[in-house]
DSSP file (Angstrom, degrees, kcal/mol; ACC not computed):
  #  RESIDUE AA STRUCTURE BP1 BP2  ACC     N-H-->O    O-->H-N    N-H-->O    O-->H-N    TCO  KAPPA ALPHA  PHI   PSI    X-CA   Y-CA   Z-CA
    1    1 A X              0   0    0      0, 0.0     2,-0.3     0, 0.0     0, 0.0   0.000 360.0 360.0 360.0 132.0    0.0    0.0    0.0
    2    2 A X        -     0   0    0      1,-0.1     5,-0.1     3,-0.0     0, 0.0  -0.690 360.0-106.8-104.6 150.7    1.5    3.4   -1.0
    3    3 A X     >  -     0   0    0     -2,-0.3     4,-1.8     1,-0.1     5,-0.1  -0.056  33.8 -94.8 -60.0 168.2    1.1    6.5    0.6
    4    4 A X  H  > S+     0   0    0      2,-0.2     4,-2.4     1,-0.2     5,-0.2   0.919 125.4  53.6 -63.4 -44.9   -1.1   10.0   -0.4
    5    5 A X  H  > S+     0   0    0      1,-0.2     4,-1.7     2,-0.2     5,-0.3   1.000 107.5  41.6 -68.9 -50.2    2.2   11.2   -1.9
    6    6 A X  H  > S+     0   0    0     75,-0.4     4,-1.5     2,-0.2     5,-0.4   0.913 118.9  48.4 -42.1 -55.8    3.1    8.4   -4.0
    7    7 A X  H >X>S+     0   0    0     -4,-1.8     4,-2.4     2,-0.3     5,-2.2   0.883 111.4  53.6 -56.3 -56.3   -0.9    8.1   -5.3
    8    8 A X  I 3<>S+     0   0    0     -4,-2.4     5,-1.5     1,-0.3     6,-0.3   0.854 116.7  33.4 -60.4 -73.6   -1.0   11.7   -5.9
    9    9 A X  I 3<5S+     0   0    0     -4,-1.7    -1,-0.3     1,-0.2    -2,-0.3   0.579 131.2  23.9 -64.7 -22.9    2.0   11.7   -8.1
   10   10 A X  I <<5S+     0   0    0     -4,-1.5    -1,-0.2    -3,-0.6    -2,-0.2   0.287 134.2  27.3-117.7  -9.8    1.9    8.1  -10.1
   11   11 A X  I  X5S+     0   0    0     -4,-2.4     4,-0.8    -5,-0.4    -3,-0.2   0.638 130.7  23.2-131.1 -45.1   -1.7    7.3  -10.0
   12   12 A X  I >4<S+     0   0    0     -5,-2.2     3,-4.1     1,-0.2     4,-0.3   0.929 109.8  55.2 -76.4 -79.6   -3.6   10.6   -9.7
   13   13 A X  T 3><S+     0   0    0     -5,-1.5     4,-2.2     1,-0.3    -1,-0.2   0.523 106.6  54.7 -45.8 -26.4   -1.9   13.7  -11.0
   14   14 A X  H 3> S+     0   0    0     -6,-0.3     4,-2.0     1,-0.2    -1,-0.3   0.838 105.8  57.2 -88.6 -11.2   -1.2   12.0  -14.8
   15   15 A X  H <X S+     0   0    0     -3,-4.1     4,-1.5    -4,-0.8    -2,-0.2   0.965 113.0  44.7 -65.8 -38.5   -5.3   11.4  -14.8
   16   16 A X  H >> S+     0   0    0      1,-0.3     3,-3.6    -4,-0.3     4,-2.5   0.921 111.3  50.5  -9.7 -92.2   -5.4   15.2  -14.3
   17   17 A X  H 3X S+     0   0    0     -4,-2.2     4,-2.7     1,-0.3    -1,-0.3   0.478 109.9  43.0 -46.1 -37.7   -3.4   15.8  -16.3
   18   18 A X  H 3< S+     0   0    0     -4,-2.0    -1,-0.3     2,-0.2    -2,-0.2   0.724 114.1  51.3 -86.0 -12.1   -4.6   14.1  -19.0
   19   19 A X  H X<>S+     0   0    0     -3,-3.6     5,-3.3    -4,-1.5     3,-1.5   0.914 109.2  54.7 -57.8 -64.6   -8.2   15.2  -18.3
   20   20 A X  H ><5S+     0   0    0     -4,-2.5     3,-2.0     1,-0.2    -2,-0.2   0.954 106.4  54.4 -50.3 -54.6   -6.9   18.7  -18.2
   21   21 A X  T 3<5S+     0   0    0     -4,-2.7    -1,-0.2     1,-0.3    -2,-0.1   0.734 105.5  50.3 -41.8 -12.2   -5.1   18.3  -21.8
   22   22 A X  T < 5S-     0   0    0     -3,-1.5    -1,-0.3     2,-0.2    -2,-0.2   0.411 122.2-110.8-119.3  12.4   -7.7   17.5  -23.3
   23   23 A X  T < 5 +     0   0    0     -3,-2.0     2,-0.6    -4,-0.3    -3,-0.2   0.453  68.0 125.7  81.8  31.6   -9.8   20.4  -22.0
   24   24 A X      < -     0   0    0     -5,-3.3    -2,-0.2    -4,-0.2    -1,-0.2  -0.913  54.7-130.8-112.9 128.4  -12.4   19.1  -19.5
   25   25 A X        -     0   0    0     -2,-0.6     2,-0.3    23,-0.1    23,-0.2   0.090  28.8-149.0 -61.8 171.7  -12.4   20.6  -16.1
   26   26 A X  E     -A   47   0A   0     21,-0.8    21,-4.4    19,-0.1     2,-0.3  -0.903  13.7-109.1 178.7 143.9  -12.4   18.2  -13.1
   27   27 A X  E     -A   46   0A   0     -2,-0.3     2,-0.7    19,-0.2    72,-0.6  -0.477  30.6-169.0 -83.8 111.2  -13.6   17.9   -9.7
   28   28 A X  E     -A   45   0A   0     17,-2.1    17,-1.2    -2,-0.3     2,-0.9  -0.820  12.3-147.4-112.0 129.2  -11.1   18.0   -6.7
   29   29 A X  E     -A   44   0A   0     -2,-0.7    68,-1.8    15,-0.2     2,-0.6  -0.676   4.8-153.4 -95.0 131.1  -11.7   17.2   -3.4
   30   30 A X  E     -AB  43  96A   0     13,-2.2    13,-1.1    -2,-0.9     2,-0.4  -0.854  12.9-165.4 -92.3 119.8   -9.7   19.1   -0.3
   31   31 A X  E     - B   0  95A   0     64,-1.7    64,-1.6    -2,-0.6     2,-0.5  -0.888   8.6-149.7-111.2 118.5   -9.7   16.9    2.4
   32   32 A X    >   -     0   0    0     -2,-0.4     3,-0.5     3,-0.3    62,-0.1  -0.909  29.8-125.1 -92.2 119.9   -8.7   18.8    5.9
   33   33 A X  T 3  S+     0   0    0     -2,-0.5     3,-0.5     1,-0.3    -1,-0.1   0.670 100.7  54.4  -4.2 -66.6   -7.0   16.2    7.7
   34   34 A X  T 3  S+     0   0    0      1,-0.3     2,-1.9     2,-0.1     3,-0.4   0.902 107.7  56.6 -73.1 -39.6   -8.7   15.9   10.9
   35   35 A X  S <  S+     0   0    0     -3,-0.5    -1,-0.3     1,-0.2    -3,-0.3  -0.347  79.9 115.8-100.3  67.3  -12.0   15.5    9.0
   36   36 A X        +     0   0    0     -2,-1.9    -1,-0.2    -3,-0.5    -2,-0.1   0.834  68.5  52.4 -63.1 -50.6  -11.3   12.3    6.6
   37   37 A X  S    S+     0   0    0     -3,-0.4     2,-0.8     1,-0.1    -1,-0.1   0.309 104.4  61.1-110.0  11.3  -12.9   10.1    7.1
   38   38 A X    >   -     0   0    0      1,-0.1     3,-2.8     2,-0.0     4,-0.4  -0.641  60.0-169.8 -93.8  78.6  -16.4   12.4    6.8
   39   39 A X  G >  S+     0   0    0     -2,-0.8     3,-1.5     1,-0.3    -1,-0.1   0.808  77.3  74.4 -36.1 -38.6  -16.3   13.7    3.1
   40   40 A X  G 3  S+     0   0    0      1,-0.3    -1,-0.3     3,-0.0    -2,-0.0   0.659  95.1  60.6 -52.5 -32.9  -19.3   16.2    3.9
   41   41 A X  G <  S+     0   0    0     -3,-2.8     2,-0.3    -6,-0.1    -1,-0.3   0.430  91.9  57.9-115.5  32.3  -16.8   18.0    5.6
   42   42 A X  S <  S-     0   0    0     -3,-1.5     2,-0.3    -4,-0.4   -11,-0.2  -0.764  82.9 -95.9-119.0-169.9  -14.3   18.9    3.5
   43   43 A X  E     -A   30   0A   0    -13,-1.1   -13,-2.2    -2,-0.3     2,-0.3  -0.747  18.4-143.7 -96.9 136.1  -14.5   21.1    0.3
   44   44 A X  E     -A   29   0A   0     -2,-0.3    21,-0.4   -15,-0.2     2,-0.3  -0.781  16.6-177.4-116.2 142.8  -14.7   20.5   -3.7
   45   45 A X  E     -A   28   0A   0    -17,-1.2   -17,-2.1    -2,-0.3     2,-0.8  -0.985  26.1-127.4-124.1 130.6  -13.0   22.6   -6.1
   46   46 A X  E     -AC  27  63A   0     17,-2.8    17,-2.4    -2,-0.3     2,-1.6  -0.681  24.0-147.1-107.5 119.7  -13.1   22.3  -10.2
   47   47 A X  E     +AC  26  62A   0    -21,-4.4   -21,-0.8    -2,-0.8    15,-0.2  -0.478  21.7 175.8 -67.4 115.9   -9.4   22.2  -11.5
   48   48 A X  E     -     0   0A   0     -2,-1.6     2,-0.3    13,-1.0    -1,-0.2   0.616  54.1 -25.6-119.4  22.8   -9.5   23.9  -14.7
   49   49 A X  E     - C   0  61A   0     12,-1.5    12,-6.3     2,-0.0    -1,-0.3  -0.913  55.0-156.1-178.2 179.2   -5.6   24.0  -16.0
   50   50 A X  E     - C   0  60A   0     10,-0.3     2,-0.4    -2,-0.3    10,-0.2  -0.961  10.0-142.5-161.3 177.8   -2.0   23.9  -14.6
   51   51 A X  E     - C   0  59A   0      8,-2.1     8,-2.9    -2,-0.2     2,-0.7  -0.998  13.4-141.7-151.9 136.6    1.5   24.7  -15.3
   52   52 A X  E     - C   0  58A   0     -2,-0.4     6,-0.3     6,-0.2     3,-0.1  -0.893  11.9-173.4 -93.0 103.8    4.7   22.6  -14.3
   53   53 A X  S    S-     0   0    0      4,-2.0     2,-0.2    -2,-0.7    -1,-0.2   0.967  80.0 -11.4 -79.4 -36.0    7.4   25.4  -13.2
   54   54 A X  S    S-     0   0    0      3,-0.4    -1,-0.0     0, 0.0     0, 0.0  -0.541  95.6 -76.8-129.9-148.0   10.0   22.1  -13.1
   55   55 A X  S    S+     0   0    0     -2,-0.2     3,-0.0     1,-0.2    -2,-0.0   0.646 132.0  34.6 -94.4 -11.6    9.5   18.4  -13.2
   56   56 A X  S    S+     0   0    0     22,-0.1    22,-1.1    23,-0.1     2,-0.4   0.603  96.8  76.8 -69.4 -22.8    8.2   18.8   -9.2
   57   57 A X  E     - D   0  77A   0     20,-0.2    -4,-2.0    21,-0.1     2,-0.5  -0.763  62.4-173.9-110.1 124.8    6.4   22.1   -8.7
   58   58 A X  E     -CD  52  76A   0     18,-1.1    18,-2.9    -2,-0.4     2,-0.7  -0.987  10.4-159.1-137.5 120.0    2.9   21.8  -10.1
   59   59 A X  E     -CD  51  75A   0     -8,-2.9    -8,-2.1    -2,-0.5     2,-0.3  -0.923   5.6-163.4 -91.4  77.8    0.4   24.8  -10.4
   60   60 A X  E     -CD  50  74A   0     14,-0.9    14,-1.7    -2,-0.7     2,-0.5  -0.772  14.0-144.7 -80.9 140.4   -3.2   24.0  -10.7
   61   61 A X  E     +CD  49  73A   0    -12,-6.3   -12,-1.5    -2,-0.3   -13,-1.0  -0.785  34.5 179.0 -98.4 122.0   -5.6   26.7  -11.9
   62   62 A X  E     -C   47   0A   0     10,-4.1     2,-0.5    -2,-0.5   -15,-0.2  -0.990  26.9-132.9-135.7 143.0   -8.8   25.8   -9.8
   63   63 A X  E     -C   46   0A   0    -17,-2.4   -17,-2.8    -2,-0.3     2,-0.5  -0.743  21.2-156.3 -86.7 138.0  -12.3   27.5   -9.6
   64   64 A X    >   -     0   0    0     -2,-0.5     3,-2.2     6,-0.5     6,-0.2  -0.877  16.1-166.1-109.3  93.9  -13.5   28.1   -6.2
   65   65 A X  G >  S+     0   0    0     -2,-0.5     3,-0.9   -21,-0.4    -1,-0.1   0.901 100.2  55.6 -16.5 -64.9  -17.4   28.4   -5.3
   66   66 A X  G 3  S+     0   0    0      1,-0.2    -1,-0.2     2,-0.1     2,-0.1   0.742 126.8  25.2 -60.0 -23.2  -16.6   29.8   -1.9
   67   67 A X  G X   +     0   0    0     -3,-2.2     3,-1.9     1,-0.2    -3,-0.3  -0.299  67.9 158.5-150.6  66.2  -14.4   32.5   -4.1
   68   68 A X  T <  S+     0   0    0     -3,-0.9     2,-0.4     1,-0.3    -1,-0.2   0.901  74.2  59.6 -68.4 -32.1  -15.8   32.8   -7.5
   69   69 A X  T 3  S+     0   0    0     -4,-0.1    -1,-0.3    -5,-0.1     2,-0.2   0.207 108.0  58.3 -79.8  27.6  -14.3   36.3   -8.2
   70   70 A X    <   -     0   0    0     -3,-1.9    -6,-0.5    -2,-0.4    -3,-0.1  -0.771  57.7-166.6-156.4 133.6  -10.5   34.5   -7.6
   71   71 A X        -     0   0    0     -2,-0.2    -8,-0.1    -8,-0.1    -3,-0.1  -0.529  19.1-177.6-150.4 106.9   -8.9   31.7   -9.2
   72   72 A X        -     0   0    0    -10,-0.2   -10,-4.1   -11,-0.1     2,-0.4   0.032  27.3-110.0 -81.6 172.4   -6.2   30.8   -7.4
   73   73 A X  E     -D   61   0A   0    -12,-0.2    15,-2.7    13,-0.1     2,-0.4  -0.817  15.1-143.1-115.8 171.1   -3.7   28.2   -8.1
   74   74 A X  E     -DE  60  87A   0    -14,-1.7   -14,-0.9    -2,-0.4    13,-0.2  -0.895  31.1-161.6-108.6  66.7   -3.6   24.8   -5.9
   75   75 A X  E     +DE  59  86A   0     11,-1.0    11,-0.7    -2,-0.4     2,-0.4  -0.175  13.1 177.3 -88.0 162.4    0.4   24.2   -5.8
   76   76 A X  E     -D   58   0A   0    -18,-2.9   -18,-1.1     9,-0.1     2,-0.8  -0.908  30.2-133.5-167.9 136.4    1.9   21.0   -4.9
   77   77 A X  E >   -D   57   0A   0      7,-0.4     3,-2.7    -2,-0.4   -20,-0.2  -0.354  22.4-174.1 -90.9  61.6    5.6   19.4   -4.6
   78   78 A X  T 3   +     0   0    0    -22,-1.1    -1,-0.2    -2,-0.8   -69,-0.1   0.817  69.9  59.6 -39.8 -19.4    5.2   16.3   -6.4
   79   79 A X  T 3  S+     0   0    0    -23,-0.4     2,-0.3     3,-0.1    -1,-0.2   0.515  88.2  99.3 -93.5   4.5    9.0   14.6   -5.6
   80   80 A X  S <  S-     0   0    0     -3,-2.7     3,-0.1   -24,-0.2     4,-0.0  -0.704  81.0-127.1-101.4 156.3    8.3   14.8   -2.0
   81   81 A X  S    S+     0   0    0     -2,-0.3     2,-0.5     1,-0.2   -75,-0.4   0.948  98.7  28.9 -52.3 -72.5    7.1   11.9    0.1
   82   82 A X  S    S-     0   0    0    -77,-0.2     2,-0.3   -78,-0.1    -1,-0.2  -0.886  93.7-122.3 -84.3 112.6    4.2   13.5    1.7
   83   83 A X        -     0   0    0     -2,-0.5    13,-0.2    13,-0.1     2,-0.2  -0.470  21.5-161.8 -90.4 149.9    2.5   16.2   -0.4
   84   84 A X        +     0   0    0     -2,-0.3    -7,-0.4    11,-0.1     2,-0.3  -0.548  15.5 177.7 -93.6 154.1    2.0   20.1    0.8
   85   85 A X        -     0   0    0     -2,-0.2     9,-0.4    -9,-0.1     2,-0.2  -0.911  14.3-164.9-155.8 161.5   -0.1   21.8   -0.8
   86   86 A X  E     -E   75   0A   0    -11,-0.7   -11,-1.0    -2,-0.3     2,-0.2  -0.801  17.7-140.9-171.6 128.4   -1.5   25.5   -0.5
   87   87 A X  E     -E   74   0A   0    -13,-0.2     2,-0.5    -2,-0.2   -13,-0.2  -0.240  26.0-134.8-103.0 104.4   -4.5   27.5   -1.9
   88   88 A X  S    S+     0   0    0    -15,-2.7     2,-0.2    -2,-0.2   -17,-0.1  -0.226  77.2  61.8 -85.9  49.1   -3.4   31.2   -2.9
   89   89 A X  S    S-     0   0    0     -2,-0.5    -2,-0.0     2,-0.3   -22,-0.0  -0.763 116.9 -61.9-147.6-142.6   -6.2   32.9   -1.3
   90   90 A X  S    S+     0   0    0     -2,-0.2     2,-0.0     2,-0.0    -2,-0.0   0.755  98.1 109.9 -85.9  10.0   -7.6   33.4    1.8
   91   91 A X  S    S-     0   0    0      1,-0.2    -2,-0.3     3,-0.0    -4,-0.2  -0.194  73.0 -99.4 -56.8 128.8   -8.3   29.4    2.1
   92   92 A X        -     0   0    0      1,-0.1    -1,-0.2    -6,-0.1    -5,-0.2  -0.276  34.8 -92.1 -76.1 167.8   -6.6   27.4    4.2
   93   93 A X        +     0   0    0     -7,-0.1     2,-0.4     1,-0.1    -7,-0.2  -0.429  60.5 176.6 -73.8 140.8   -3.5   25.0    3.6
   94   94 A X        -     0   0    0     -9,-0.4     2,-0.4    -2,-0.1   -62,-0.2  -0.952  33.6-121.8-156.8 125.6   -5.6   21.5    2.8
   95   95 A X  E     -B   31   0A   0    -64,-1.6   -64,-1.7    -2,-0.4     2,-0.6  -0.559  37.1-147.5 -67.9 146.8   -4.4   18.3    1.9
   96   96 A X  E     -B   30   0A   0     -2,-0.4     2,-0.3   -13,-0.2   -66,-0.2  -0.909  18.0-168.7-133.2 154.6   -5.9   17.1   -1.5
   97   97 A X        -     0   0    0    -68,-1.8     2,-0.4    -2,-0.6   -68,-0.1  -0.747  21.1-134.0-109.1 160.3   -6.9   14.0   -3.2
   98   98 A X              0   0    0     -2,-0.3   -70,-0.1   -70,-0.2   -86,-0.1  -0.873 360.0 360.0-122.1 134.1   -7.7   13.7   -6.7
   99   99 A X              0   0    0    -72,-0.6   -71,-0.1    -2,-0.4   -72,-0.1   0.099 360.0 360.0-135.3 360.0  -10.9   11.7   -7.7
């Protein structure tokens, strides 16, 4: 069994991505830790692009209900073991899963 970073990077991020090439927006869920194993309480977001600054550092363009007049990017360290990630607005830092 592999960890959130490993899925994220080998099993999720190239479905993104390939969703995203091909131009169809997709549904992410931000999962706050503490609340996990309840889905109802975390938040859904719709990725609609990204940008790779290297072959780790990964930029997703996401629309935000909570902050429709923003679209902030999602960033996230793909070579690391456990991934960071953090929401450039006033949203707090959130783990995410890809679905």
């Amino acid at each position: 069994m592999h960890g959130i970073g490993y899925s994220t990077t080998h099993e999720e991020w190239p479905k993104l991505k390939t969703a995203l090439d091909q131009a169809k927006p997709t549904i992410l869920c931000l999962v706050r830790q503490k609340d996990a194993e309840d889905p109802s309480k975390n938040h859904q977001v719709l990725a609609i692009g990204y940008q790779m600054d290297d072959i780790d550092h990964l930029k997703i363009q996401i629309y935000d209900p909570n902050h429709p007049d923003k679209t902030p990017d999602l960033e996230l360290e793909l070579g690391r073991r456990i991934i960071r990630s953090m929401v450039l607005s006033r949203m707090e830092k959130r783990s995410v899963a890809f679905s």
